[in-house]
TORBA-931007 format. One record per atom (N, C-alpha, C): residue number from 0; residue in three letters; x, y, z. Coordinates in nm, 2 decimals, always signed. Example, Ala and Ser with C-alpha at 12.3 -4.5 7.8 and 13.67 -1.06 7.14 Angstrom:
! residues 2
@resi->0 resn->ALA x->+1.32 y->-0.57 z->+0.78;
@resi->0 resn->ALA x->+1.23 y->-0.45 z->+0.78;
@resi->0 resn->ALA x->+1.32 y->-0.33 z->+0.78;
@resi->1 resn->SER x->+1.28 y->-0.22 z->+0.71;
@resi->1 resn->SER x->+1.37 y->-0.11 z->+0.71;
@resi->1 resn->SER x->+1.29 y->+0.00 z->+0.79;
END
This chain:
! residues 76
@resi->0 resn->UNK x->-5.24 y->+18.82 z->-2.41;
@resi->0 resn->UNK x->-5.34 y->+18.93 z->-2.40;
@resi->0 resn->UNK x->-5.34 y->+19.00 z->-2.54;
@resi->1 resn->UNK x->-5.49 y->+19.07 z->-2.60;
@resi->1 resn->UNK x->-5.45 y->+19.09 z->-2.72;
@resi->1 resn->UNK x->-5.54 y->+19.27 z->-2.68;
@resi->2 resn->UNK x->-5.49 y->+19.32 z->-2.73;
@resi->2 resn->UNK x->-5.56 y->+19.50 z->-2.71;
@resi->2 resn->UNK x->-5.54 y->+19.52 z->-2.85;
@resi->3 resn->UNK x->-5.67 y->+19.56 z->-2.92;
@resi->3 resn->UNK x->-5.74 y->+19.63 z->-3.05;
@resi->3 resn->UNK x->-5.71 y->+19.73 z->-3.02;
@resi->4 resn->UNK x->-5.66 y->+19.79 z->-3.10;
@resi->4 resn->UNK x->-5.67 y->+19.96 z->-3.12;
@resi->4 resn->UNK x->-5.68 y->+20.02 z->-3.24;
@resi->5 resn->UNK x->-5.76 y->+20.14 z->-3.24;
@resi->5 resn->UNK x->-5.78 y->+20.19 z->-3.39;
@resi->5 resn->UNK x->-5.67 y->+20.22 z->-3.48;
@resi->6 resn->UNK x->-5.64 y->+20.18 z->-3.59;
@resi->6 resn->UNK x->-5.52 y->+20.22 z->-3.69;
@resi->6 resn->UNK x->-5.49 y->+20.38 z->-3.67;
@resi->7 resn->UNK x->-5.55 y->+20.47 z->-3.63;
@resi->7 resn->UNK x->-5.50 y->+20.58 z->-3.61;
@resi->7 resn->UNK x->-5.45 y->+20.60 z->-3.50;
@resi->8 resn->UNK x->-5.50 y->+20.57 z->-3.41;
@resi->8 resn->UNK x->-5.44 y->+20.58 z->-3.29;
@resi->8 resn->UNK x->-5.30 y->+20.51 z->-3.28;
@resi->9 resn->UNK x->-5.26 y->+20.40 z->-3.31;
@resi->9 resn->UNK x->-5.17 y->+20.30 z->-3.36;
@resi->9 resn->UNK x->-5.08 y->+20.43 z->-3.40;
@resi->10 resn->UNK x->-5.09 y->+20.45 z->-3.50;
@resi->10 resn->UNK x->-5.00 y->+20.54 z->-3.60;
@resi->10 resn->UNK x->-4.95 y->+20.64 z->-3.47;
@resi->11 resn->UNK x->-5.01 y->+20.73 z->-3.43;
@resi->11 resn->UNK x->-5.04 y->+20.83 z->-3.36;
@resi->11 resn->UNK x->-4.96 y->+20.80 z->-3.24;
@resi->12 resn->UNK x->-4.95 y->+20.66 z->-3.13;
@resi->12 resn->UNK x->-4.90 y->+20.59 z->-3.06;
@resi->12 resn->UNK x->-4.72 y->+20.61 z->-3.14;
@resi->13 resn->UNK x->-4.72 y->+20.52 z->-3.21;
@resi->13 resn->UNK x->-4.59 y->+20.47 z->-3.27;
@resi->13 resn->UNK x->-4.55 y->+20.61 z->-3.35;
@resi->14 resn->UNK x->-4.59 y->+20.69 z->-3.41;
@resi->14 resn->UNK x->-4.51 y->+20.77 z->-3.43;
@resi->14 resn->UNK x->-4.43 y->+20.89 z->-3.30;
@resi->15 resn->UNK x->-4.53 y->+20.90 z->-3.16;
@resi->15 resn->UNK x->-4.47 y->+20.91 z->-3.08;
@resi->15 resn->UNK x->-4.36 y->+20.87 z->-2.96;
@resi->16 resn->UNK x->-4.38 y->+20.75 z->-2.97;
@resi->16 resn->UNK x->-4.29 y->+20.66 z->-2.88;
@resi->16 resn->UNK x->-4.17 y->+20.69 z->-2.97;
@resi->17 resn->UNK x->-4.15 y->+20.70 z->-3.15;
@resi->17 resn->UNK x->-4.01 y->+20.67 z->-3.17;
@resi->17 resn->UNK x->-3.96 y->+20.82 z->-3.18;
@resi->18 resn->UNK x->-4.04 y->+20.98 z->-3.12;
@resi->18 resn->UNK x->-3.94 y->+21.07 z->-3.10;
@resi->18 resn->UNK x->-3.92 y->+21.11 z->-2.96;
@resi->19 resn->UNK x->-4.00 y->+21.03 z->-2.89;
@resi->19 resn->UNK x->-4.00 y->+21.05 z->-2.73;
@resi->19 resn->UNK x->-3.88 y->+21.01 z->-2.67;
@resi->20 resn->UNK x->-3.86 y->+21.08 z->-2.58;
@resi->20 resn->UNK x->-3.69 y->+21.07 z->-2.50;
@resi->20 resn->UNK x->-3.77 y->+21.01 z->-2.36;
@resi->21 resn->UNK x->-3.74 y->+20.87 z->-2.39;
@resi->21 resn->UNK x->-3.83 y->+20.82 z->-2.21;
@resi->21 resn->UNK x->-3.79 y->+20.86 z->-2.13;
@resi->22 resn->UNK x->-3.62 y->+20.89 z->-2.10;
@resi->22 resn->UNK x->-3.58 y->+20.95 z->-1.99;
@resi->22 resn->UNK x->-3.63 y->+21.12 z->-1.97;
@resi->23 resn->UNK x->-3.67 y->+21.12 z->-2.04;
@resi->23 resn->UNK x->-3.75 y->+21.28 z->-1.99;
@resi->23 resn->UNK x->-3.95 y->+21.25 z->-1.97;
@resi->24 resn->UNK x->-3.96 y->+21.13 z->-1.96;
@resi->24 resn->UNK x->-4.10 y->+21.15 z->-1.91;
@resi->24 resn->UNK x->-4.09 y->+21.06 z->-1.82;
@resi->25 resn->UNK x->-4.18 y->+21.14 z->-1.74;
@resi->25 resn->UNK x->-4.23 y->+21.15 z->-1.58;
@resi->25 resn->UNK x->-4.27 y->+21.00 z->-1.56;
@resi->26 resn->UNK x->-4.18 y->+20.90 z->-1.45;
@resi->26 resn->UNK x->-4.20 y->+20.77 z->-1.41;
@resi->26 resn->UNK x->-4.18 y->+20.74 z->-1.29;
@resi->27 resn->UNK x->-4.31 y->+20.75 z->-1.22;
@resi->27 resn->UNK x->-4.22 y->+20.64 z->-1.04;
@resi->27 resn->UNK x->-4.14 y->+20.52 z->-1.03;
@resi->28 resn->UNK x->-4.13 y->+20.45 z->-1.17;
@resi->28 resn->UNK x->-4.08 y->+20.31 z->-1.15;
@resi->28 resn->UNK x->-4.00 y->+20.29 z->-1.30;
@resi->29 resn->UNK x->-3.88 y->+20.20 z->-1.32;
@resi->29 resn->UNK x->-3.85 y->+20.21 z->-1.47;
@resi->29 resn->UNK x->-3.93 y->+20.10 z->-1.55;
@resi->30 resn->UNK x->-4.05 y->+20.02 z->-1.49;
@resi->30 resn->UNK x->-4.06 y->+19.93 z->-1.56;
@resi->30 resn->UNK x->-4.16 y->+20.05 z->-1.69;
@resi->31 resn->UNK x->-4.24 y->+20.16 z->-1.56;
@resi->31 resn->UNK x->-4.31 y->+20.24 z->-1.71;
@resi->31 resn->UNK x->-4.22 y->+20.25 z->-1.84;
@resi->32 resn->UNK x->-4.11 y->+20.29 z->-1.82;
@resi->32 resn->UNK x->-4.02 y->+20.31 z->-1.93;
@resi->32 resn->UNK x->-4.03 y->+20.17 z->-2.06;
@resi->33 resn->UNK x->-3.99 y->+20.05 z->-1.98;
@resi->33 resn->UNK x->-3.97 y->+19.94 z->-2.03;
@resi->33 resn->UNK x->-4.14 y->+19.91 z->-2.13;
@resi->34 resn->UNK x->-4.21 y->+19.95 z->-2.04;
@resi->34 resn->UNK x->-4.36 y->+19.92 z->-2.08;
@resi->34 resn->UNK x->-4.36 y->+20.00 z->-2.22;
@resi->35 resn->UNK x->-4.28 y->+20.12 z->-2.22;
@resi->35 resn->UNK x->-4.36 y->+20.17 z->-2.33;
@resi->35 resn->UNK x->-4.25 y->+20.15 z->-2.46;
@resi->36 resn->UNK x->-4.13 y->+20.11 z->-2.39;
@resi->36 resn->UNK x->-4.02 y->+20.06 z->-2.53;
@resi->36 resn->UNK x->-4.11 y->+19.92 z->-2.58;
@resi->37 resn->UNK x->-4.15 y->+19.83 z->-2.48;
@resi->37 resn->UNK x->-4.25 y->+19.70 z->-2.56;
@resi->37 resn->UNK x->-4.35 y->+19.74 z->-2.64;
@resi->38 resn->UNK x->-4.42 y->+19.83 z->-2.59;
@resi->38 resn->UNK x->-4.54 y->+19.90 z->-2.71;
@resi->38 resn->UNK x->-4.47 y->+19.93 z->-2.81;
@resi->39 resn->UNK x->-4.40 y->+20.02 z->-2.81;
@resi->39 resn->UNK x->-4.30 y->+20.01 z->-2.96;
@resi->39 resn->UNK x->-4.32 y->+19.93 z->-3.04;
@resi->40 resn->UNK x->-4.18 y->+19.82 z->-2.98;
@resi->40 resn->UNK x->-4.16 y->+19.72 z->-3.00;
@resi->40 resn->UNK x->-4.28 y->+19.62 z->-3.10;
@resi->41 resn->UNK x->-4.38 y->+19.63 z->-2.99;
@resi->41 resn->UNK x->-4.48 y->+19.54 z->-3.03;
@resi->41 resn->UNK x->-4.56 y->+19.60 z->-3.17;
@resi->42 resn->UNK x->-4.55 y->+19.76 z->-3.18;
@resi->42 resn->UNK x->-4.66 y->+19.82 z->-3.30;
@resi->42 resn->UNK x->-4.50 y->+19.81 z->-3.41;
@resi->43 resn->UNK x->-4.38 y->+19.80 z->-3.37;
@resi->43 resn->UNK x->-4.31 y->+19.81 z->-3.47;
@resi->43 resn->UNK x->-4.28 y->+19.67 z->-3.59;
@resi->44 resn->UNK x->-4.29 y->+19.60 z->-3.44;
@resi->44 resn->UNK x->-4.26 y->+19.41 z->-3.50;
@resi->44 resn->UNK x->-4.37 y->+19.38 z->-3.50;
@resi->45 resn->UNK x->-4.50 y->+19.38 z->-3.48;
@resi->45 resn->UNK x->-4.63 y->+19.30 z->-3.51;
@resi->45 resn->UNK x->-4.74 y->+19.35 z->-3.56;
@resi->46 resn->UNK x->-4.76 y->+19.47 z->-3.61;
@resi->46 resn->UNK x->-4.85 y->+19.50 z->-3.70;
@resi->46 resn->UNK x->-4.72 y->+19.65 z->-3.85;
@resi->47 resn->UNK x->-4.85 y->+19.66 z->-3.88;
@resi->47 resn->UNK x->-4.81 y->+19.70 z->-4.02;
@resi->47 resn->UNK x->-4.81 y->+19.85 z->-3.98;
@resi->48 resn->UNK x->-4.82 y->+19.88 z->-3.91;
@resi->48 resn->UNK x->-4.82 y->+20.07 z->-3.88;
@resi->48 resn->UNK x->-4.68 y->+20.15 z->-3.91;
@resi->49 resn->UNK x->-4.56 y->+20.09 z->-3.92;
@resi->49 resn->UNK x->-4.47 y->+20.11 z->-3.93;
@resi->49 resn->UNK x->-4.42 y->+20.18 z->-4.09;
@resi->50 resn->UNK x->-4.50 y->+20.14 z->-4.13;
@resi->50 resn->UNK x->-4.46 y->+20.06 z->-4.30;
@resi->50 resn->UNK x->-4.56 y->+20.17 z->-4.38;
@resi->51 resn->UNK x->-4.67 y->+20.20 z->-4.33;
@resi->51 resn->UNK x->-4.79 y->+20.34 z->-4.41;
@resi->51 resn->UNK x->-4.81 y->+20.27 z->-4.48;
@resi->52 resn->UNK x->-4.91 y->+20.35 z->-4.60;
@resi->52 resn->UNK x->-4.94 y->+20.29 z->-4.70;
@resi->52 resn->UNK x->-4.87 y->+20.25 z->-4.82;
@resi->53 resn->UNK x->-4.73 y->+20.31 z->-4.80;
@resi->53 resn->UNK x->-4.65 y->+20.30 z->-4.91;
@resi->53 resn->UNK x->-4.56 y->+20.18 z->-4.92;
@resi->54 resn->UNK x->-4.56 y->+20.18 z->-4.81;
@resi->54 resn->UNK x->-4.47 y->+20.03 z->-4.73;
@resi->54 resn->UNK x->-4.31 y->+20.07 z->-4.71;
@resi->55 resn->UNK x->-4.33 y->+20.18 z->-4.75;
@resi->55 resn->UNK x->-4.17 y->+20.25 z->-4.71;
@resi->55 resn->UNK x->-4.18 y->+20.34 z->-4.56;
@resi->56 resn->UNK x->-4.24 y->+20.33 z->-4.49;
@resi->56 resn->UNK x->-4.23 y->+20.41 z->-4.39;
@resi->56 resn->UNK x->-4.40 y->+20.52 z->-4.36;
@resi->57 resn->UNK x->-4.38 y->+20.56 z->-4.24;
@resi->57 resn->UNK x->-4.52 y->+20.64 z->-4.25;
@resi->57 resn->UNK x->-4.46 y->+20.75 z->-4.31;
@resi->58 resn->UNK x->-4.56 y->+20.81 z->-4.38;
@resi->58 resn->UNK x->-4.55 y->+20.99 z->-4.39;
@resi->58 resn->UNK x->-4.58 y->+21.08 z->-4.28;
@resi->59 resn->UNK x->-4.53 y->+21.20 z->-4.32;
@resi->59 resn->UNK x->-4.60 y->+21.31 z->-4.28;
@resi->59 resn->UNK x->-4.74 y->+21.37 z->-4.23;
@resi->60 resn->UNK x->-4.80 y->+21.29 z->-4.41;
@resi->60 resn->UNK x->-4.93 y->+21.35 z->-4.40;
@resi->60 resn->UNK x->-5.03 y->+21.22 z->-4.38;
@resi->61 resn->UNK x->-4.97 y->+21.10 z->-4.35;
@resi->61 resn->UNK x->-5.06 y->+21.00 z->-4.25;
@resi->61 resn->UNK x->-5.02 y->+21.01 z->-4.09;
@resi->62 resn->UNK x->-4.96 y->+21.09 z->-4.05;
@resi->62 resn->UNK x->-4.94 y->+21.09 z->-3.94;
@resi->62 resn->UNK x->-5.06 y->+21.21 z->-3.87;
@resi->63 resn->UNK x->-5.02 y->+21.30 z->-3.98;
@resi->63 resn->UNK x->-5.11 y->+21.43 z->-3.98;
@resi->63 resn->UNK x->-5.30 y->+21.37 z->-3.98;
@resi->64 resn->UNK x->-5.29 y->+21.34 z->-4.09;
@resi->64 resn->UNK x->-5.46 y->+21.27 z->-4.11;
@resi->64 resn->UNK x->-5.44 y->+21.18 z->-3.94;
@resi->65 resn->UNK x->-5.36 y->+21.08 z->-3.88;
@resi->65 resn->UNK x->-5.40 y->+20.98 z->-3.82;
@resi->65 resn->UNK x->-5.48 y->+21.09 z->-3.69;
@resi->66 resn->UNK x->-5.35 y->+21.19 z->-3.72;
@resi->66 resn->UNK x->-5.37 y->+21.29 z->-3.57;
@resi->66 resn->UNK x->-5.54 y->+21.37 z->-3.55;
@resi->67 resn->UNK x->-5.58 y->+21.43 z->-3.71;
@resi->67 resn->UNK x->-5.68 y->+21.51 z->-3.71;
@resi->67 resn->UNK x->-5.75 y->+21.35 z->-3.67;
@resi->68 resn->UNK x->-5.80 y->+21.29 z->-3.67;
@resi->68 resn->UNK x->-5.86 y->+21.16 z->-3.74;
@resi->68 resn->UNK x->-5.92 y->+21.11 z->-3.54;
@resi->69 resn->UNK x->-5.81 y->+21.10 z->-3.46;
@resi->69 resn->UNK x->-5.80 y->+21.11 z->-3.31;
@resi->69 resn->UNK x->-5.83 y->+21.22 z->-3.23;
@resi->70 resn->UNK x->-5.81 y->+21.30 z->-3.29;
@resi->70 resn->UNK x->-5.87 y->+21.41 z->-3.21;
@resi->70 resn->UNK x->-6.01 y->+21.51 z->-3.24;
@resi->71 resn->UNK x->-6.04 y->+21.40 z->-3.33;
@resi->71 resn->UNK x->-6.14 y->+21.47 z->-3.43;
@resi->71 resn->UNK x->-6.26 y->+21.52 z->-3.26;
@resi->72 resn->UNK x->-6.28 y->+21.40 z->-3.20;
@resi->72 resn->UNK x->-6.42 y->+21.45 z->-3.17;
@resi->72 resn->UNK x->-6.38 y->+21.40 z->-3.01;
@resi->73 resn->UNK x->-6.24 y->+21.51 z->-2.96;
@resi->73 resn->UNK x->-6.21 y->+21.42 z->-2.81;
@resi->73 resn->UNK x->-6.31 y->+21.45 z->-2.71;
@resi->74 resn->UNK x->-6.34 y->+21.58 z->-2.73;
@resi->74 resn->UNK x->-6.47 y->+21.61 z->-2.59;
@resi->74 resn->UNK x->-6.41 y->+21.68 z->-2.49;
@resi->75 resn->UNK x->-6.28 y->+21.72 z->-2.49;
@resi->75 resn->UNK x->-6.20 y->+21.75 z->-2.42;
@resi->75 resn->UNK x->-6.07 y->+21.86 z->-2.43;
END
């Protein structure tokens, strides 16, 4: 299975999963847990989001832009 997602969102995704404490969010089952260490996983080992544009790591202020960038126009 392949799921596209926008490079911001991506960033936005992955920079959350790696300060998120799974055991503190709300799951009826542990495979949710498991599901979302594989997203990691998957945005860590298979695309370049990891890496920013510097290739040393994301910043700050692409995390920041990815954020404004996603929430620009939620409707909600």
């Amino acid at each position: 299975m392949t799921i596209k997602l926008w490079r911001a969102d991506a960033i936005v995704l992955f920079d959350w999963l790696m300060s998120a404490d799974l055991n503190e969010i709300p799951a009826d089952h542990g495979a949710v847990k498991q599901a979302l260490t594989d997203l990691l996983t998957r945005l860590e080992a298979d695309t370049d989001v990891a890496y920013g544009a510097s290739g040393q790591g994301l910043t700050q202020e692409e995390i920041d832009d990815a954020r404004r960038e996603v929430s620009k126009d939620m409707g909600w």
